[in-house]
N, C-alpha and C positions, 0 to 999 in steps of 0.2 A: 504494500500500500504506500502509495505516495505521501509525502509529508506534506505538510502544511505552505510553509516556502515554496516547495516544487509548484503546488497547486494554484497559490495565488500568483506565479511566476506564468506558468501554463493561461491561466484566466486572461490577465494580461494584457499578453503575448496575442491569444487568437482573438480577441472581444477589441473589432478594431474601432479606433477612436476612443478605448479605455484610456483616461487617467490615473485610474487608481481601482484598487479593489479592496474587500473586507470579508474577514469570514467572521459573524457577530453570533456571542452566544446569543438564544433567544432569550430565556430566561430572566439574564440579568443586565443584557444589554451591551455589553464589553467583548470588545473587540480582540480576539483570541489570535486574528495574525492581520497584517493590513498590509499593503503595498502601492507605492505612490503617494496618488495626493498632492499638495503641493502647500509651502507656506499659507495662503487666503486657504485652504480646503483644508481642513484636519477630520481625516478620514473615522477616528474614533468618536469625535464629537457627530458626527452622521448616522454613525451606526449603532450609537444611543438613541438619537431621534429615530431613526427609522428605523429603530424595534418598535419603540412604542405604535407605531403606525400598523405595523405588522400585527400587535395586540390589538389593537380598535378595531379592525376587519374582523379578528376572529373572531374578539366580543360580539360583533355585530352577526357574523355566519351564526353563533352559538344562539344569540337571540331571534335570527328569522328563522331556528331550528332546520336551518339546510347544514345535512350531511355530505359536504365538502369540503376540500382544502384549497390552499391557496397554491397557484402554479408558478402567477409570479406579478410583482406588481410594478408600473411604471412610473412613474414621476417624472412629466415631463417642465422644467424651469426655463427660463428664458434665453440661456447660453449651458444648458448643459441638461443631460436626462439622467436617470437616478435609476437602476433597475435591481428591485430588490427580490434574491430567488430563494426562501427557504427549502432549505434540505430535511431530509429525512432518512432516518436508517429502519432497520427492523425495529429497533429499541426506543426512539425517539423519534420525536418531532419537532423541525424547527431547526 
């Protein structure tokens, strides 16, 4: 299995027009490996925000009681787009 580095190296790399990438716990919000970014963009202050976002959706899935997940979501701003993909394994989610 690939590491964490390899991964977000790999992400990157093929995802053209990336700046930067994150792999965010869900849970608690923190940024477990990040890559790029730039001075004005600090990649962990994002990937605090955009948990929370990630949790409002699913509040929201849990309350319209629709059994789905989320595949993936966009955020589109006015010089840059945000594309947030939760993972999931056998054991977790998110």
């Amino acid at each position: 299995m690939a590491n964490t580095e390899t991964c977000l190296k790999e992400a990157l790399a093929s995802i053209e027009g990336a700046t930067g990438v994150a792999l965010v716990d869900y849970t608690s919000g923190m940024a477990l490996g990040t890559m790029g970014g730039s001075k004005g963009f600090d990649l962990t202050i994002a990937a605090a925000g955009n948990t929370d976002v990630v949790r409002a959706k699913l509040r929201t899935l849990e309350m319209l009681k629709l059994k789905d997940s989320i595949e993936d979501i966009l955020i589109t701003l006015g010089g840059q787009y945000h594309v947030i993909r939760p993972l999931t394994s056998r054991n977790t989610q998110g």
